[in-house]
BALOBA-1460 file (C-alpha; in Angstrom, 3 decimals):
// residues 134
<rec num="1" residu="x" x="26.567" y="24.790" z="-4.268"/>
<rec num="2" residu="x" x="29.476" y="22.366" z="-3.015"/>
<rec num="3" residu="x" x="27.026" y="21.434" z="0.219"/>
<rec num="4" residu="x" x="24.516" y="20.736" z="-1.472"/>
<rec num="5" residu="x" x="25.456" y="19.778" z="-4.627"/>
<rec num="6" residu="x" x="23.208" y="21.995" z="-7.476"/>
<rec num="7" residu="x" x="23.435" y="24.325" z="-9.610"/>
<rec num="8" residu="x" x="24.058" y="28.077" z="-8.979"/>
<rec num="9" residu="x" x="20.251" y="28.717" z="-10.499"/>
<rec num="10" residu="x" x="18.745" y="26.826" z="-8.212"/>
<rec num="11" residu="x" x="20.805" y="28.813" z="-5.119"/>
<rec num="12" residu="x" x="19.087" y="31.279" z="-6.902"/>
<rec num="13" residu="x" x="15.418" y="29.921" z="-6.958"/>
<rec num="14" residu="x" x="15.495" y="29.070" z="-3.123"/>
<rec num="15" residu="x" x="16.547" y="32.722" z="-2.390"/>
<rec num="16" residu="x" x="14.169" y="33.551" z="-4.294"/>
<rec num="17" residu="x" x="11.247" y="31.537" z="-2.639"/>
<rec num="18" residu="x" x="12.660" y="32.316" z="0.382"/>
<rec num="19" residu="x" x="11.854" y="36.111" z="0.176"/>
<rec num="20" residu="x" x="8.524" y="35.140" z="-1.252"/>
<rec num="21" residu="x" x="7.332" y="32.609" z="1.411"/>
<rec num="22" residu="x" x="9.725" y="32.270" z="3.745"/>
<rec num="23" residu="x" x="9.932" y="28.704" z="4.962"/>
<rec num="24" residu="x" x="6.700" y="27.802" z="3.326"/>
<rec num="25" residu="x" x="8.981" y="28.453" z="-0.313"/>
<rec num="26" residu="x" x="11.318" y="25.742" z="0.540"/>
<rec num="27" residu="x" x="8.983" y="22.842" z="0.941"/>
<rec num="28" residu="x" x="8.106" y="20.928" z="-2.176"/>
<rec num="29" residu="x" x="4.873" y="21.483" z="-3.624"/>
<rec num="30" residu="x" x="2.204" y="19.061" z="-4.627"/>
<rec num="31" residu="x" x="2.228" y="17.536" z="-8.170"/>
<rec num="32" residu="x" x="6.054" y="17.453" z="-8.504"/>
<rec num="33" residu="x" x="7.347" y="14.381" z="-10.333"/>
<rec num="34" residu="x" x="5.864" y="11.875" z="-13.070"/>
<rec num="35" residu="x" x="2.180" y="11.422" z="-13.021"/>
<rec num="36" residu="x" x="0.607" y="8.142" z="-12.994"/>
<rec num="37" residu="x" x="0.131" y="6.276" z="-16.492"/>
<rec num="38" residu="x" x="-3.116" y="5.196" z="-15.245"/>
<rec num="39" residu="x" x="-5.748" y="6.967" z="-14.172"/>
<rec num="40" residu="x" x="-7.421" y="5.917" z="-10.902"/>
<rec num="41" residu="x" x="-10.269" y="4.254" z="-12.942"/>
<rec num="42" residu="x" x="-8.151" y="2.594" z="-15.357"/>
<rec num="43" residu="x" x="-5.442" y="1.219" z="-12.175"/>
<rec num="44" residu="x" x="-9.102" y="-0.129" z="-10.760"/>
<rec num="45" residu="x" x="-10.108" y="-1.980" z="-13.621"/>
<rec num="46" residu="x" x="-6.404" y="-3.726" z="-13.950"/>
<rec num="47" residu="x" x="-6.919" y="-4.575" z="-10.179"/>
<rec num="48" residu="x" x="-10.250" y="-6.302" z="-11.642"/>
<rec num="49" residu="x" x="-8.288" y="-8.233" z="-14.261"/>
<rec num="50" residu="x" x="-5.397" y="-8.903" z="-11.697"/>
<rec num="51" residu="x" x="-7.939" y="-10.786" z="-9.973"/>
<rec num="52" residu="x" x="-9.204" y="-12.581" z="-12.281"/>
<rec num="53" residu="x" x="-5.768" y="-13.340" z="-14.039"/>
<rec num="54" residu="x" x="-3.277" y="-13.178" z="-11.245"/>
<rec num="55" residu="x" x="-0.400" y="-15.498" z="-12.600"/>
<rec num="56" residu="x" x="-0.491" y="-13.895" z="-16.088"/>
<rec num="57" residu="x" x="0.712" y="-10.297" z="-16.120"/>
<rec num="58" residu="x" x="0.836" y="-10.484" z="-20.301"/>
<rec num="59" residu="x" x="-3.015" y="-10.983" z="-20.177"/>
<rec num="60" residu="x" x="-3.685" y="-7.822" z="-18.147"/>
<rec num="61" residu="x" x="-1.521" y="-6.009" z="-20.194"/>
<rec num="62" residu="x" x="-3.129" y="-6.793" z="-23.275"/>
<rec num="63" residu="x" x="-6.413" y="-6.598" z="-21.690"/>
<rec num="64" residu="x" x="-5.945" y="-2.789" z="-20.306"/>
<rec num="65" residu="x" x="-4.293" y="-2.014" z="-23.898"/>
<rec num="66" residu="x" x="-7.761" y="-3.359" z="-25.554"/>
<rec num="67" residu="x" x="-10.065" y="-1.372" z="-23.151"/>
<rec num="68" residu="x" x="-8.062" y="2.265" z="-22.717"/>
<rec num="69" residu="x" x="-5.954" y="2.390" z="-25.342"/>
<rec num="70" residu="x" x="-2.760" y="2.700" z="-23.500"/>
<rec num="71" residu="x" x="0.188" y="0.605" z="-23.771"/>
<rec num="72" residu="x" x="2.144" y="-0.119" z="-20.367"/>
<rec num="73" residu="x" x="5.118" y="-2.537" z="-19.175"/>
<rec num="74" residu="x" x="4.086" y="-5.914" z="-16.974"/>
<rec num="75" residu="x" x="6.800" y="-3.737" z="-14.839"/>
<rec num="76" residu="x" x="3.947" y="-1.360" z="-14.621"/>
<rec num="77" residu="x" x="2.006" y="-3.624" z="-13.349"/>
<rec num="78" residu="x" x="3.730" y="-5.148" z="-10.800"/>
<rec num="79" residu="x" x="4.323" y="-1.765" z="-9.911"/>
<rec num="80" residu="x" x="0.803" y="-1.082" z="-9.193"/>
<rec num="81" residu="x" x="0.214" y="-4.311" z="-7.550"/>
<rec num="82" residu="x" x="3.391" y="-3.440" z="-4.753"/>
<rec num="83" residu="x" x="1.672" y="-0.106" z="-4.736"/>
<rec num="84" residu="x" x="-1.531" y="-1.451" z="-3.489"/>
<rec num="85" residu="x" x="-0.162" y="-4.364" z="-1.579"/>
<rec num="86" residu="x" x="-1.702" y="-7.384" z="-3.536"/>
<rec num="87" residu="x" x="1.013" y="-9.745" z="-3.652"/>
<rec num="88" residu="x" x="0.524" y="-12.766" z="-1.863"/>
<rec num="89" residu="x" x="3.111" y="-12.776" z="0.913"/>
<rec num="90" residu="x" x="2.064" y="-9.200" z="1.960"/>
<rec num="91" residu="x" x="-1.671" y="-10.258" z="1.281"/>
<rec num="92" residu="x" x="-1.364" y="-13.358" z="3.553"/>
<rec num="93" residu="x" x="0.974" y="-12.029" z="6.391"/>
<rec num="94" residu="x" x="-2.104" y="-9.124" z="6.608"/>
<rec num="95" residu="x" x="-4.974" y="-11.713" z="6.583"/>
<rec num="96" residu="x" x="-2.900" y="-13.688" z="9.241"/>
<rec num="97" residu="x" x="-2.427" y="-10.601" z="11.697"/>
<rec num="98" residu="x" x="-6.228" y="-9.808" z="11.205"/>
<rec num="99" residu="x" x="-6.759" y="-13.664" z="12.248"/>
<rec num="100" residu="x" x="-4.605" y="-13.113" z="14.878"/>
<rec num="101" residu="x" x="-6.339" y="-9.380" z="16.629"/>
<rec num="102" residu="x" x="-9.914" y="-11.070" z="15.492"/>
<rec num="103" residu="x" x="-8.809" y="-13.856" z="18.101"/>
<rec num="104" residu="x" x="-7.002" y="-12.184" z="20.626"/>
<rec num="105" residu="x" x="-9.526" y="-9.525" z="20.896"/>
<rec num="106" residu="x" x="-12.247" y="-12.364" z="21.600"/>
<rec num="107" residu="x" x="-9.922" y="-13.599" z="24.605"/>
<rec num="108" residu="x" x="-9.887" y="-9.988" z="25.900"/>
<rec num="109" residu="x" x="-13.773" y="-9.538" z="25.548"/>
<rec num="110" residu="x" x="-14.297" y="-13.215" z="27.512"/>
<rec num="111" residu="x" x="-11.434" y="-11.990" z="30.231"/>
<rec num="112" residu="x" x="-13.307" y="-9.076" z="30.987"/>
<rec num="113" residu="x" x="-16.829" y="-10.148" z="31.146"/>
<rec num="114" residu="x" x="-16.709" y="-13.425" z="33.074"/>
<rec num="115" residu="x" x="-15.021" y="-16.931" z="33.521"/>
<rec num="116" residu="x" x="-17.474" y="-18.718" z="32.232"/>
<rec num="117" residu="x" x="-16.584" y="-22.323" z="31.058"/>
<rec num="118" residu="x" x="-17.146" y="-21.363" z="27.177"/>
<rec num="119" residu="x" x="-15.162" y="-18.462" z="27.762"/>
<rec num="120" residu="x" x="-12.866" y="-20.321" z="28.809"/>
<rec num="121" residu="x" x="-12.684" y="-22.463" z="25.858"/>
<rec num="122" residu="x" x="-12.141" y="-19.492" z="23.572"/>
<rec num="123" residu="x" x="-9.139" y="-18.166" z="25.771"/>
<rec num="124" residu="x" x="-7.518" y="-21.438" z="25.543"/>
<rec num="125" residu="x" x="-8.406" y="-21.634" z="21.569"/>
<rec num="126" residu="x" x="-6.802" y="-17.999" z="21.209"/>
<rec num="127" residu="x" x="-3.901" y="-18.895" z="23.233"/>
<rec num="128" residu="x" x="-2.809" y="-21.414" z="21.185"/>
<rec num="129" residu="x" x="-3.924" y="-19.998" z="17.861"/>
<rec num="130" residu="x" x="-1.744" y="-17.196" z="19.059"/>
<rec num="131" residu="x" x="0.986" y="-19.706" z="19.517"/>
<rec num="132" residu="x" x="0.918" y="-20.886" z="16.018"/>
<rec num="133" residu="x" x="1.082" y="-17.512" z="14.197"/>
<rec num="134" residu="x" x="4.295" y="-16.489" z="16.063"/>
């Protein structure tokens, strides 16, 4: 109990899963902890009205409140929006390494196939679009 720091019943429940299950009793099982305020539909439809109303939290609060009934905290929101990576910094540093492999991976293609002139050209452009983004 001191190790670990619980409560004698729960010594009690691991035994107890233990002789069950064996190791597969210790692992925690699926569906432990809080479930979701929104359901995956209604965490959709506030990613619709994120979109459309990304610098006013209020409104999509209101807005989901209107259309499910359901009252949750702009905290819940932002929540969500972390959850599914939406912000703009994370959104943006994403977009720029997809820039980045799109170009890179065009310089690879042109090294391998030939040295043509225009090939050339788009090596040099990737090189120093590469440049820029570090």
């Amino acid at each position: 109990m001191d190790v670990f720091d619980v409560d004698r019943l729960t010594i009690y429940h691991w035994f107890d899963a233990w002789e069950a299950y064996h190791f597969a009793g210790l692992y925690d099982h699926k569906g432990r902890g809080r479930h979701p305020k929104l359901t995956i539909e209604e965490q959709e439809k506030a990613q619709q009205y994120i979109g459309q109303y990304p610098q006013d939290m209020k409104k999509v609060v209101y807005l989901l409140e209107q259309e499910t009934s359901k009252r949750v905290s702009t905290k819940t929101i932002k929540r969500l929006l972390k959850k599914t990576a939406m912000s703009g910094n994370a959104l943006s540093a994403r977009q720029r390494r997809a820039q980045l492999l799109r170009s890179t991976n065009g310089v690879k293609r042109c090294l391998r196939t030939s040295t043509h002139v225009k090939c050339m050209g788009s090596v040099m452009s990737g090189i120093l679009m590469a440049q820029d983004f570090a």
